[in-house]
N, C-alpha and C positions, 0 to 999 in steps of 0.2 A: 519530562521533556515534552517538546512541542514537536507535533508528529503529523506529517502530513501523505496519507493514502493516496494511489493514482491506479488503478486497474485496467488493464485491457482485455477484456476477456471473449470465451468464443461465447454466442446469445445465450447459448443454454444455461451458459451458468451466471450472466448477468444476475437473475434475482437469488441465486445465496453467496454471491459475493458483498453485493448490496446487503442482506440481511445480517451478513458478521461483520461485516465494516460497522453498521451501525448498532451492534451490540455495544462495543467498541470509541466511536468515534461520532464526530455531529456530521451529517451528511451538506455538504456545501453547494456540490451541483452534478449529475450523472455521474459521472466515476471516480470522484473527489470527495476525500474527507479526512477532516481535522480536530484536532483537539489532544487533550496531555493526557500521556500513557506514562508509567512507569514503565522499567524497564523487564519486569515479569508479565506484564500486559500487553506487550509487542510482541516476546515472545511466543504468549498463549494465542492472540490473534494469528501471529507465524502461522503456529501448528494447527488451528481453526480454518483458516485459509487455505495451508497446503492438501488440507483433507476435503473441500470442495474443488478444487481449481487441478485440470490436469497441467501436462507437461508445453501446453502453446501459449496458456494465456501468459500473463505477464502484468506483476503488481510492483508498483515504484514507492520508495518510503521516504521518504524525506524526513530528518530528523535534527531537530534543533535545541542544542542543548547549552546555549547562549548567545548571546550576540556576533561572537566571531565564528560560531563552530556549528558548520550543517553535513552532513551526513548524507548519501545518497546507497541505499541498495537497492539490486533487482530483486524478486522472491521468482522465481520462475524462467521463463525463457524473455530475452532481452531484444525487443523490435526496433526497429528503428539505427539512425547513424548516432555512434556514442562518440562520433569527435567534436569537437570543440567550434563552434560558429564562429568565432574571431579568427 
């Protein structure tokens, strides 16, 4: 599936967030990154992630596993307004 990473994190852990994204994933621009994961390789980045990143930051996944079907979780704590701009 087509998977796309979004991070917010606090500075400190800016660079091992960055460093298991891109075990992982192609780095696109600062806190963004894409590319095809199975779905045992989301998971492991999950658990790779959750074991750098405390309880503030916040990582968005976006997940696309055809043309009609996108997928959205948070891993973390969720920032921002989650209602609808329309």
């Amino acid at each position: 599936m087509q998977v796309i990473v979004v991070y917010d994190t606090a500075v400190k852990h800016n660079p091992k967030a960055l460093r298991t994204c891109r075990r992982y994933l192609h780095w696109v621009q600062r806190s963004v990154f894409e590319g095809q994961l199975t779905p045992a390789q989301l998971r492991q980045l999950h658990a790779d992630l959750k074991a750098v990143l405390d309880g503030l930051d916040s990582v968005i996944v976006y997940m696309i596993e055809g043309p009609a079907t996108l997928k959205r979780e948070v891993w973390g704590c969720e920032h921002g307004n989650t209602d609808s701009i329309l």
